[in-house]
C-alpha positions in Angstrom: 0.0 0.0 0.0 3.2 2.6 0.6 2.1 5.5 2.1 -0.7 6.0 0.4 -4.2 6.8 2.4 -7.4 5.5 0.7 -9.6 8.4 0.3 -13.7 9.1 -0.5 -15.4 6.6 1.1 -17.3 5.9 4.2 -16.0 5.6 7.9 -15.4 2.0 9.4 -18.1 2.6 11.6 -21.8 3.6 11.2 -23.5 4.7 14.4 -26.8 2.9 15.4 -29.5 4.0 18.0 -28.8 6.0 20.6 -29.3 4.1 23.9 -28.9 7.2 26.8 -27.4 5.6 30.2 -28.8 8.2 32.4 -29.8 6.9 35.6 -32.7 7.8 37.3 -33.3 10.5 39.8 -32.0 9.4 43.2 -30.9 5.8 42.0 -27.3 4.9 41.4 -26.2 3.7 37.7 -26.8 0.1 36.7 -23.8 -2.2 37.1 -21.7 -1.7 33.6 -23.3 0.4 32.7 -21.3 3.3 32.8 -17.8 3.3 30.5 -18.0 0.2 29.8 -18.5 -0.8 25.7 -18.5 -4.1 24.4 -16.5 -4.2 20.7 -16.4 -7.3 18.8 -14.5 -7.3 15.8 -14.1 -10.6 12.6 -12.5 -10.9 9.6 -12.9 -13.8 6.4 -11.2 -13.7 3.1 -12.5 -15.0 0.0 -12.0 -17.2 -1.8 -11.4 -19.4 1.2 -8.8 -20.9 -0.8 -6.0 -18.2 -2.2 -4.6 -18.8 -5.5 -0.8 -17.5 -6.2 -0.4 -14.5 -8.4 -4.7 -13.7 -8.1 -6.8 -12.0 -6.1 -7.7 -11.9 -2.3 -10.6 -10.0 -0.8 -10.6 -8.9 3.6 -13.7 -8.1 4.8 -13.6 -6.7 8.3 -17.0 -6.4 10.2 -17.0 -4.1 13.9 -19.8 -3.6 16.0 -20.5 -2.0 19.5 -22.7 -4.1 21.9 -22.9 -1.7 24.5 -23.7 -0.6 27.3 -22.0 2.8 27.1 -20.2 4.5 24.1 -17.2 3.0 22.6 -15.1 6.3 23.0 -12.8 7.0 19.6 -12.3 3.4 18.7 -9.2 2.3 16.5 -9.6 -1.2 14.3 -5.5 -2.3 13.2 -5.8 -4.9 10.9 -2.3 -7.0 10.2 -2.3 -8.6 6.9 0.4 -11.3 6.0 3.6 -10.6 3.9 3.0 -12.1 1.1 -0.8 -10.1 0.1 0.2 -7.3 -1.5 -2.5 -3.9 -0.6 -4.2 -2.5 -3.8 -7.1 -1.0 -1.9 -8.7 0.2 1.2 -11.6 1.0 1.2 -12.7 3.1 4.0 -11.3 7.3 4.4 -10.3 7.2 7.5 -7.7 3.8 7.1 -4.1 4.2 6.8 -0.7 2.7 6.8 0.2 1.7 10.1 3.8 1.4 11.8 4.7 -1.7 10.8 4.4 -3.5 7.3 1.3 -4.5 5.8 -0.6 -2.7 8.2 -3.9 -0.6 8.6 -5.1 1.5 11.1 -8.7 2.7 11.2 -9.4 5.7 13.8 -12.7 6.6 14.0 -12.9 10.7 15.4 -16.0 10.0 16.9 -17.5 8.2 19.5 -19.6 5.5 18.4 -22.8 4.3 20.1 -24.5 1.6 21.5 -25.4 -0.5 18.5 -22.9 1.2 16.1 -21.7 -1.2 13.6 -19.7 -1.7 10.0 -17.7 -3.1 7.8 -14.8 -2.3 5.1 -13.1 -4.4 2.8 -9.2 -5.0 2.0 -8.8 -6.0 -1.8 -5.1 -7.1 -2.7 -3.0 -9.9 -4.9 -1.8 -12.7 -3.8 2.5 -12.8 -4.5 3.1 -15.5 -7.4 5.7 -17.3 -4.5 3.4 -17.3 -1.2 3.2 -20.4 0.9 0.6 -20.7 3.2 -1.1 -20.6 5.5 -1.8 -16.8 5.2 -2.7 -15.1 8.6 -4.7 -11.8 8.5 -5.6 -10.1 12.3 -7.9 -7.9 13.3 -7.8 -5.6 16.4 -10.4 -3.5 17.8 -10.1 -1.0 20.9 -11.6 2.1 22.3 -10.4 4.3 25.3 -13.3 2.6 27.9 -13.3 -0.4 29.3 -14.2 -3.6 27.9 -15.8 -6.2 30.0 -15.2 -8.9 27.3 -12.1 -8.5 25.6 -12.4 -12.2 24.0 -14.2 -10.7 21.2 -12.0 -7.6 20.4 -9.5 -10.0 18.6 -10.2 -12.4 15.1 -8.2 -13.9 13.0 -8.8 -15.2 9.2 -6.2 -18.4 8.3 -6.4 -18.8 4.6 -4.6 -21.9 2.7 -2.6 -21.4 -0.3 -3.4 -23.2 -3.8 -0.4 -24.6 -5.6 -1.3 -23.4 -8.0 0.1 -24.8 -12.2 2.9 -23.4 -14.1 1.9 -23.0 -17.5 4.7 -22.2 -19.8 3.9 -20.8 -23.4 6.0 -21.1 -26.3 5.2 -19.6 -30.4 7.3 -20.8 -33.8 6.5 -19.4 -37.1 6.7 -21.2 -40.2 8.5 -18.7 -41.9 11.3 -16.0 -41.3 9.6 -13.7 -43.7 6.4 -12.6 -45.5 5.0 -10.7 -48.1 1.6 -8.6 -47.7 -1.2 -10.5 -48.7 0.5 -14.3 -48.0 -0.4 -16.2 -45.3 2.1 -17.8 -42.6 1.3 -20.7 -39.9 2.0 -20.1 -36.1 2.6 -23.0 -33.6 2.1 -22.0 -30.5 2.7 -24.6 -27.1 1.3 -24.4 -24.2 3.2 -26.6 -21.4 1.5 -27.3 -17.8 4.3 -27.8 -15.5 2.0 -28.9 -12.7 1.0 -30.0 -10.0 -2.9 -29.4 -11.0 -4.9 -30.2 -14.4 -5.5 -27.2 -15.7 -9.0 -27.7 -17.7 -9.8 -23.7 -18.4 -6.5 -22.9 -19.9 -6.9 -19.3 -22.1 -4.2 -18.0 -24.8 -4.8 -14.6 -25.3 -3.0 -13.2 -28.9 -2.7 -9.6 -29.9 -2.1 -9.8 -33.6 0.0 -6.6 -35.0 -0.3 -6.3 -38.9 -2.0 -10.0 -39.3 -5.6 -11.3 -39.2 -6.3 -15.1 -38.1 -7.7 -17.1 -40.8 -8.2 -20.4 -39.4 -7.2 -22.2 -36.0 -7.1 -25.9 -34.7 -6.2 -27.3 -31.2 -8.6 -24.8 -29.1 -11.5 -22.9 -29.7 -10.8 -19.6 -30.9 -12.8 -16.4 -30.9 -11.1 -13.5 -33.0 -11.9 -9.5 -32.5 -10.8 -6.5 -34.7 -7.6 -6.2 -32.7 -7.4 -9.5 -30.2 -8.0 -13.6 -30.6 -9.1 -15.2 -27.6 -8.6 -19.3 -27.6 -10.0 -21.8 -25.2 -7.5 -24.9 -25.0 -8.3 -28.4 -24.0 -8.0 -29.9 -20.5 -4.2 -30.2 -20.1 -2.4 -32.3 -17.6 0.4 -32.0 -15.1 3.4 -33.0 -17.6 1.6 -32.7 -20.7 1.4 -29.9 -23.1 -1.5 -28.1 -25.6 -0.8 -27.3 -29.3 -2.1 -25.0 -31.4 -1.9 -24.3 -35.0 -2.8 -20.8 -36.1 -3.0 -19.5 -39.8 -2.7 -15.5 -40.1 -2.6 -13.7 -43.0 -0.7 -10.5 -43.4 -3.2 -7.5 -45.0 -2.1 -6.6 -48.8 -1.5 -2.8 -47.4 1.2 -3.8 -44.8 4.2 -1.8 -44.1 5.7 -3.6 -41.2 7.0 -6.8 -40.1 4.2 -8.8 -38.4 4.8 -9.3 -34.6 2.4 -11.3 -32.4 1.9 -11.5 -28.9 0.6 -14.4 -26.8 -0.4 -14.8 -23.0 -1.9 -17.7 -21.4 -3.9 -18.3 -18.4 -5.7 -19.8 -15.9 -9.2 -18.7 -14.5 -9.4 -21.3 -12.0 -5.8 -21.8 -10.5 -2.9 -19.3 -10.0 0.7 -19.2 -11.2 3.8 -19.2 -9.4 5.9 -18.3 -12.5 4.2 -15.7 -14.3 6.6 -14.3 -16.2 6.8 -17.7 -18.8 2.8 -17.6 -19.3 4.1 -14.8 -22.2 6.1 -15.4 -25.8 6.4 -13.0 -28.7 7.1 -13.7 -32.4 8.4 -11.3 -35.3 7.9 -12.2 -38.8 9.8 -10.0 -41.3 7.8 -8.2 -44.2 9.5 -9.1 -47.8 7.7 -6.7 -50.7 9.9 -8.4 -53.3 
């Protein structure tokens, strides 16, 4: 998160029904019921089950059970090392002392009833290894009766994950506009998991797809989209891909390739890309 403070949104805390603690004339206050606030505090992630190099959503719920006011309460959440912060999503959070920390002070007092929420939205590191242990902390400056509740704790587990490796060839060195050129492009799962939603992802530069076999493909003005068999741990998918390069073309033909997972994470991301350069011949 740096140093960054997440602006625009609403406080942690939304105050409920006031509950006045005034005793009557000539009687003495309730036990407890004077500067004394009950705070409970949890925390879940989702997806219950992280996935390396994707997504991972905190959602932090407070609420104050009374008796008296909770008097300029502060929620510190600790999240673990290897979440990176992209957003926070409540004004009044900020970076806290140590690393991967937020600090929520609320500048007023909240009352009996008082509750809310926020949420924590970050990504995953590609190399985490879980469990991954996020803490929330909730206090005020009264007393608390029942401090059991001021403290949760989300443990999330840590998907392995598959490494899918992509990999292009080109028929050709060189091309002339209006030809046609073949493009096999490899798609390795390194393991451990099957990977049955595998995507490659092509951004064509002065070439339009003609025909495709191995995968289902989907092609755009400026993007083809291919859907690849179920592939397993070991094995690898292959795709042939016929472009042809328009008859106006001025450049050399360069394509670009990504591949992914929608279900499981990567812990090598930088091999799910390749790029290709085909030379432009006019003679």
């Amino acid at each position: 998160m740096g140093r960054r403070v997440v602006t625009g949104l609403v406080c942690v805390f939304v105050a409920g029904t006031p509950h006045p603690a005034l005793a009557a004339p000539g009687t003495a206050p309730a036990q407890g019921r004077w500067g004394t606030a009950d705070l409970t505090v949890g925390i879940t992630a989702s997806p219950k089950v992280a996935q390396p190099g994707q997504p991972l959503t905190y959602h932090v719920s407070v609420h104050n059970k009374g008796p008296g006011d909770a008097v300029l309460p502060t929620l510190r959440v600790r999240l673990p090392r290897d979440f990176q912060i992209l957003n926070v999503g409540v004004a009044e959070c900020g970076p806290g002392s140590v690393r991967n920390e937020v600090v929520c002070r609320s500048s007023d007092d909240v009352l009996p009833g008082g509750s809310g929420d926020m949420t924590i939205t970050g990504m995953i590191r590609p190399g985490a290894h879980g469990p991954l242990r996020a803490r929330a902390d909730l206090t005020s400056e009264v007393l608390d009766d029942d401090e059991a509740d001021n403290t949760a704790e989300a443990v999330t587990r840590v998907d392995e994950g598959a490494d899918l490796a992509m990999r292009f060839s080109s028929s050709t060195r060189y091309t002339r506009p209006g030809h046609w050129f073949a493009v096999r492009a490899e798609v390795r799962n390194r393991g451990p998991r099957i990977v049955r939603d595998a995507y490659v992802f092509f951004q064509p530069q002065e070439a339009r797809l003609q025909s495709a076999t191995g995968a289902r493909c989907h092609r755009s003005r400026q993007f083809v989209g291919c859907a690849l068999p179920p592939i397993r741990s070991g094995s690898r998918g292959l795709l042939r891909l016929v472009f042809r390069v328009p008859s106006r073309a001025s450049h050399a033909v360069a394509t670009m390739a990504t591949v992914y997972s929608r279900r499981f994470g990567d812990r090598r991301p930088a091999n799910n890309r390749a790029s290709m350069r085909v030379a432009l011949r006019r003679a």
